[in-house]
N, C-alpha and C positions, 0 to 999 in steps of 0.2 A: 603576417602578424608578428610583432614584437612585445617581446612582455619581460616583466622580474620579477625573483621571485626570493623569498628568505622562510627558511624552514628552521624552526626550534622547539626542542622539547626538554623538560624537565620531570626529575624525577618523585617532585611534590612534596608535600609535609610527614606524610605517614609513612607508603609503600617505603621497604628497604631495596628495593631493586627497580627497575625504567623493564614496564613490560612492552612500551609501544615501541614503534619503529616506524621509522621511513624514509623517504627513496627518493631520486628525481634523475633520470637520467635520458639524453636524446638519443633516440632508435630510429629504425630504418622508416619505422610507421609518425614519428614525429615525437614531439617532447611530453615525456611522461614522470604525473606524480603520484605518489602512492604512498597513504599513514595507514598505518595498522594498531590495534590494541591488542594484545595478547592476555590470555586466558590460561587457568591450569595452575597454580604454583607460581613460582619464581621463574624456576627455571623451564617449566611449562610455557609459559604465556609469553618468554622472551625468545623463544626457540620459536615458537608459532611464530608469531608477529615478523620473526625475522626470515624464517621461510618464506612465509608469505610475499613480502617486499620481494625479497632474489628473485624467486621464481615468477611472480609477473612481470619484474623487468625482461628475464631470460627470456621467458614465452616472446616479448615484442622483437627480441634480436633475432629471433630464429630465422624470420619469414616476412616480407612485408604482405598485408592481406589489405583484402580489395574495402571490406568493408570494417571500419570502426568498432561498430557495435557489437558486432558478431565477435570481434577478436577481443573486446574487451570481456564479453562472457565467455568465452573460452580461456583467457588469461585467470581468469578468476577459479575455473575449475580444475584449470591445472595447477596453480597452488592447493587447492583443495587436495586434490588427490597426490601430494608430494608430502601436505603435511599429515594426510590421514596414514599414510603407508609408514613414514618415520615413526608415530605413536606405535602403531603394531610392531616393528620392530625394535620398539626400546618402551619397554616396560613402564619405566618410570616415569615416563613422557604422556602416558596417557592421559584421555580425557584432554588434551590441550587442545585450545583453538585460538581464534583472532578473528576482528573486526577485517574490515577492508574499505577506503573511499580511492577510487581512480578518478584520475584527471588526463586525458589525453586531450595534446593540443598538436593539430593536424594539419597545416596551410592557414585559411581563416576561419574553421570551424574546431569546437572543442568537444569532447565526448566522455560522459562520467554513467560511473558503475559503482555501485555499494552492495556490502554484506554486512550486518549489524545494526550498533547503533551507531558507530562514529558517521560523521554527517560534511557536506560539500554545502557551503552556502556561494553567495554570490552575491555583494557591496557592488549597489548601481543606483544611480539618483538619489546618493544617500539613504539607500533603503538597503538594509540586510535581508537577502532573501534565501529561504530554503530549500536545496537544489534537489534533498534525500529527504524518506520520511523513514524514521527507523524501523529495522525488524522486529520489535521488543511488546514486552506484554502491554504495558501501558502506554501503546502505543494505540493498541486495538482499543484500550480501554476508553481513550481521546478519542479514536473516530467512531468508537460505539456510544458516546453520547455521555457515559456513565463520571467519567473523571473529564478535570477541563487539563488542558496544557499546561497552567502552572501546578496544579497537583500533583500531575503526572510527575514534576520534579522529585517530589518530595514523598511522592511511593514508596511502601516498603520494599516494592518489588519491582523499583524503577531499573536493574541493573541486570532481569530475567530478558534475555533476547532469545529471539525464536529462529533465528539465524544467524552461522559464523563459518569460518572455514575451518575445515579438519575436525571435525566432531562426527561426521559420518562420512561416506563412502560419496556420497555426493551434494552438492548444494543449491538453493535459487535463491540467487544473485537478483536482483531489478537492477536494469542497462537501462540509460534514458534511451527511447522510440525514436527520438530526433535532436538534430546537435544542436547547442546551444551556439547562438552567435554574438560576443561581447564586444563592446564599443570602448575608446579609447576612455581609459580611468577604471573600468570595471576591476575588482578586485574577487578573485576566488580564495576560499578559505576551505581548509582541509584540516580537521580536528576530530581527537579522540573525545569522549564522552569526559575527561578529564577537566576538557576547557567548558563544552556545555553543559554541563551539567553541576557547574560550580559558579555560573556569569550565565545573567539570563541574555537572550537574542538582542533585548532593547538597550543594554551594558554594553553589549561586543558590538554596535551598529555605533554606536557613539566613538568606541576605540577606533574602530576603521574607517573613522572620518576624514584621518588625520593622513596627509598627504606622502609622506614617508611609509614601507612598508615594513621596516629595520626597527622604525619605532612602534608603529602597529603590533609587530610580532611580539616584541619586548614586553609591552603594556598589555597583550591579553593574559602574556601567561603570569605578570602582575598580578592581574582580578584576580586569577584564578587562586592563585598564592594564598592572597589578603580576605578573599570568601573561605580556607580553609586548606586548601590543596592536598582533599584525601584521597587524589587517585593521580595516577602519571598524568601529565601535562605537553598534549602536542599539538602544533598549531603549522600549517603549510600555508604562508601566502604567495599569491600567484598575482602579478599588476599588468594588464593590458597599458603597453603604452602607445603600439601603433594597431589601427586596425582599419580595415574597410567597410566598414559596418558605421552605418551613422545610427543607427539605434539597435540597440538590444533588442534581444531575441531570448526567451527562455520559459520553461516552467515550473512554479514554484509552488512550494506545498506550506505554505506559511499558518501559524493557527487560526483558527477563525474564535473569534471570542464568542460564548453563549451568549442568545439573544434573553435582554432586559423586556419582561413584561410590561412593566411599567414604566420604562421610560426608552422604547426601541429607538435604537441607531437606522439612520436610513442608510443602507448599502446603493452603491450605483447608482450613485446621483440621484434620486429620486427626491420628490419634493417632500416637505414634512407633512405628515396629515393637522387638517384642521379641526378646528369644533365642529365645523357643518360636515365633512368629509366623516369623523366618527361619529355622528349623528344619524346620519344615512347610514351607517353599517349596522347600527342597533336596531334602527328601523326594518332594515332589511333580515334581520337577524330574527327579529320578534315576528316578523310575517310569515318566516320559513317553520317556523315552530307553532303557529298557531294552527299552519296551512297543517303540519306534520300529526298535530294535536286530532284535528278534526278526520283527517283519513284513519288515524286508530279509532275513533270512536264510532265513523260508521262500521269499518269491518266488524268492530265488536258487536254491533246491534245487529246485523244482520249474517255474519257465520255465528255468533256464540262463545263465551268467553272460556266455555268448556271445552273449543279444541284448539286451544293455544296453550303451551304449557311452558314456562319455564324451569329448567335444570340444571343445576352447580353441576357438574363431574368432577372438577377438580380444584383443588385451592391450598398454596402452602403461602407459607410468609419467607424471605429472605432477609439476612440483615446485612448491613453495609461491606462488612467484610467477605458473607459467603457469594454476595450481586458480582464483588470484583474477583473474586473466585471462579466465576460463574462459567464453566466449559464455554469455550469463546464459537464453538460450533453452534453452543445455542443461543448465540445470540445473534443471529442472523434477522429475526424477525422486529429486532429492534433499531436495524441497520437504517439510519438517518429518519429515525424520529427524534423529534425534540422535546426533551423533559422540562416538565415546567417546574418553576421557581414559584409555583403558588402550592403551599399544604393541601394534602386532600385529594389533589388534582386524580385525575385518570383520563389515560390515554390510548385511543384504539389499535389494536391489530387484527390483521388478518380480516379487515373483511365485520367488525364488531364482535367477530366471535371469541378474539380475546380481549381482554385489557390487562393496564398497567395499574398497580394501585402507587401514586406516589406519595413521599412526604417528603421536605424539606430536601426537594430535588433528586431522591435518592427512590428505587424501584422496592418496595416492601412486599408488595406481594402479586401472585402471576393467578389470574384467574381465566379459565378457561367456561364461557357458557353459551350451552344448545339451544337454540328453540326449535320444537318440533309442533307443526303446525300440519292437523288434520281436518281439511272444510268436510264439510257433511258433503259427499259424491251426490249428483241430483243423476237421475233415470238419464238424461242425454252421455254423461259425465261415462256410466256406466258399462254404458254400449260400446264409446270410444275406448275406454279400457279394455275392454274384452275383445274388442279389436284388434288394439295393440298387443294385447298378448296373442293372438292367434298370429298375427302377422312374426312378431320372435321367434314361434315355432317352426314356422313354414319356410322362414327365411332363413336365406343358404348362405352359409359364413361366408367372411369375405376374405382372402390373402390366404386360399388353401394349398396356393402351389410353391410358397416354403423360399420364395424368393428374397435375396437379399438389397435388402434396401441399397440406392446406387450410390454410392461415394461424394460427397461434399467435395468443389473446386474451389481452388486458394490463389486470387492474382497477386504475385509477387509486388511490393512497392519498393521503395527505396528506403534502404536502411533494416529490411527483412533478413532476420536468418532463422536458421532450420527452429532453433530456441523458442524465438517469439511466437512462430507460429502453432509448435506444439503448444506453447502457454496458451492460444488463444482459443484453441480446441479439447486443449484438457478434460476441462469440466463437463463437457458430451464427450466424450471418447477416453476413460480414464485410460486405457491400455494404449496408448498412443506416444510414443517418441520420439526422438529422431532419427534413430535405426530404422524401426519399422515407417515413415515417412518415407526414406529415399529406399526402401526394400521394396514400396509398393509402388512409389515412380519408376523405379529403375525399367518395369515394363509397361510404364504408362504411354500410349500411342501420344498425347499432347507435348511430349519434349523428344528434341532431336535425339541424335545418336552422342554428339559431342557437350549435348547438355545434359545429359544424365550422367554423363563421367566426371561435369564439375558438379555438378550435384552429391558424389560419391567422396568427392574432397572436401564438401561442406560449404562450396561457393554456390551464389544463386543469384540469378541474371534477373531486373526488373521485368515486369508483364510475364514471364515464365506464370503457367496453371498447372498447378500442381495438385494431385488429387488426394482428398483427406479421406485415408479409411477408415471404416464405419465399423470393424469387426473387433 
């Protein structure tokens, strides 16, 4: 694979100092590019930014390593842990951190890694697409439904990220799972929040049309200028000119626009509905509700309206600012519902046991409500009850001899490292790492003697089953 590239950065209309940085240099592991944004002060965030670069380059000189992915998450932590140790030892430095986007390009595959918001796109059949989805708050706020992607621009709080390097002892990075494979013309782009965040995607997809990449670079940090240029300004392009690959290969995280009630977009080819096609749905829609109508009203006639009760527990209101405020742990239960565009609306969770109260798109209030339902027990009903409770009594637990559940197996695939895998067992097994991963293989009867010693240096062989402890 052959390729070129032009890298430039400015120091914008406002900032009196250039906190970003970056990199591009060929290593044992193949040709590597690296921007960063710095964080902290002046001299905070130029010091970050600029660790950062050295030291993933450094990391790739040291060693060539077997697998990609794996080396790009560990490049990443070890800037981390170079620039957290420089803060504790200089006062003044503290609290700095930096963004991070990699680009490794390897024989004919290429491999990217981010921490932040700065972002790796990728110019192919005239489409810009997005390689990264940022760390940041308004980011979650996008994929929780609540703000749309052009909003999220213009957040008060678009510039809060929830991940960067050197701000703690350690960090998680997202490594693409699989390599991107680019066709001849492809163009990668590597920019701090400087460039996007001042020229929307559909702005810079028209500048990188243009068959020059000298002029491409020049013309984005242009926009960026002529939109205001209140933040450092950097831009990496990258031009696939020779490749093996007759088509791209990649995946992208691009916005999805909110769906129009009134007048929906067909996705994936699908044909448009007609008058008789939502004719039938209303038809169908009014029969479910008459059908639904009628089965409440016989249970009401014959259990009695007296043992069905309904119950508020709880009920507050939220206003727009305190929703996007909202502890982003609770908002799980809203995790790819669609808020409608119609006043008034409400929308189920959980099961109908909660809903949403909406207005003009926005979550106003969270209600939570019970039904407890008690039929009148008939003489058969009674017997079987008292059954069942005799049978509780007399019945001998079960799991009294204190055994530990057996350990989950993990078959190794391609492009696996010790990382991914705790990430993917995390969430059942919070105590879980990669220490304790190759502590509990090291006497696992399923790997050799010679493969548990790479295993101990952090390399890992495809088909390897390695066992996920459960403790």
């Amino acid at each position: 694979m052959k390729f070129s590239s032009k890298l430039i950065t400015n120091v914008g209309k406002v900032r009196a100092a250039n906190e970003d940085n970056m990199g591009e240099s060929l290593t044992a592991n193949g040709q590597l590019y690296v921007v960063c944004d710095g964080m902290g002060g002046h001299v905070g965030g130029a010091t970050a930014s600029s660790i950062a670069v050295s030291s993933i380059i450094e990391y790739f000189y040291k060693e060539v390593y077997d697998n990609p992915i794996q080396a790009i998450d560990h490049a990443l932590s070890f800037a981390n842990e170079q620039i957290y140790a420089s803060a504790l030892n200089n006062p003044a430095l503290k609290g700095m951190g930096t963004t991070a986007v990699v680009l490794l390009i390897k024989n004919e595959e290429c491999f990217i890694g981010h921490v932040g918001d700065s972002r790796i796109y990728l110019y192919s059949d005239k489409n810009l697409n997005r390689l990264t989805k940022d760390h940041s708050f308004v980011q979650n706020l996008v994929d929780s439904g609540i703000i749309s992607d052009d909003e999220a621009e213009s957040h008060p709080n678009k510039n809060q990220i929830l991940q960067a390097l050197g701000i703690s002892s350690s960090v998680k990075g997202t490594i693409s799972h699989a390599s991107i494979l680019p066709k001849v013309g492809d163009t990668f782009l590597l920019c701090s929040d400087g460039l996007n965040g001042m020229v929307k995607d559909v702005e810079m997809q028209k500048i990188m049309s243009v068959d020059h990449i000298e002029i491409a670079a020049e013309n984005l940090i242009t926009a960026a200028l002529n939109a205001g240029g209140t933040d450092n300004i950097t831009a990496a392009l990258i031009k696939i000119e020779e490749s093996s690959h007759a088509k791209s290969f990649f995946t992208h995280f691009n916005p999805i626009p909110k769906l129009d009630l009134v007048n929906t977009q067909q996705i994936g080819g699908k044909k448009p509905s007609t008058p008789q096609t939502n004719n039938k749905k209303w038809i169908l829609l009014a029969a479910g509700l008459l059908v639904s109508l009628g089965i409440v009203l016989l249970y009401s006639k014959f259990s009695g309206n007296e043992n069905i009760k309904g119950k508020e527990t709880k009920s507050k209101s939220y206003s727009r600012s305190e929703i996007e405020q909202y502890p982003l742990n609770n908002l799980d239960s809203l995790e790819g519902k669609k808020i409608s565009d119609v006043a008034n609306d409400t929308i189920e969770i959980n099961n109908s046991t909660k809903c949403a109260i909406v207005k003009d798109s926005i979550i106003t209030e969270l209600r939570e409500i019970e039904i407890i339902k008690k039929p009148n027990p008939t003489v058969k009903q009674k017997k079987e009850d008292s059954q069942t409770n005799k049978d509780k009594t007399t019945k001998k637990p079960t799991n009294i001899t204190g055994e530990k559940p057996k350990p989950k197996t993990h078959k190794v695939v391609e492009g696996e490292g010790l990382q991914s895998i705790v990430n993917k067992y995390k969430s059942e097994y919070p105590n879980l790492s990669e220490e304790r991963l190759k502590e509990h293989n090291a006497n696992s009867p399923k790997l050799k003697k010679e493969d548990k010693a790479k295993l101990q240096k952090d390399k890992l062989g495809i088909g390897w089953i390695l066992e996920i402890p459960c403790d």
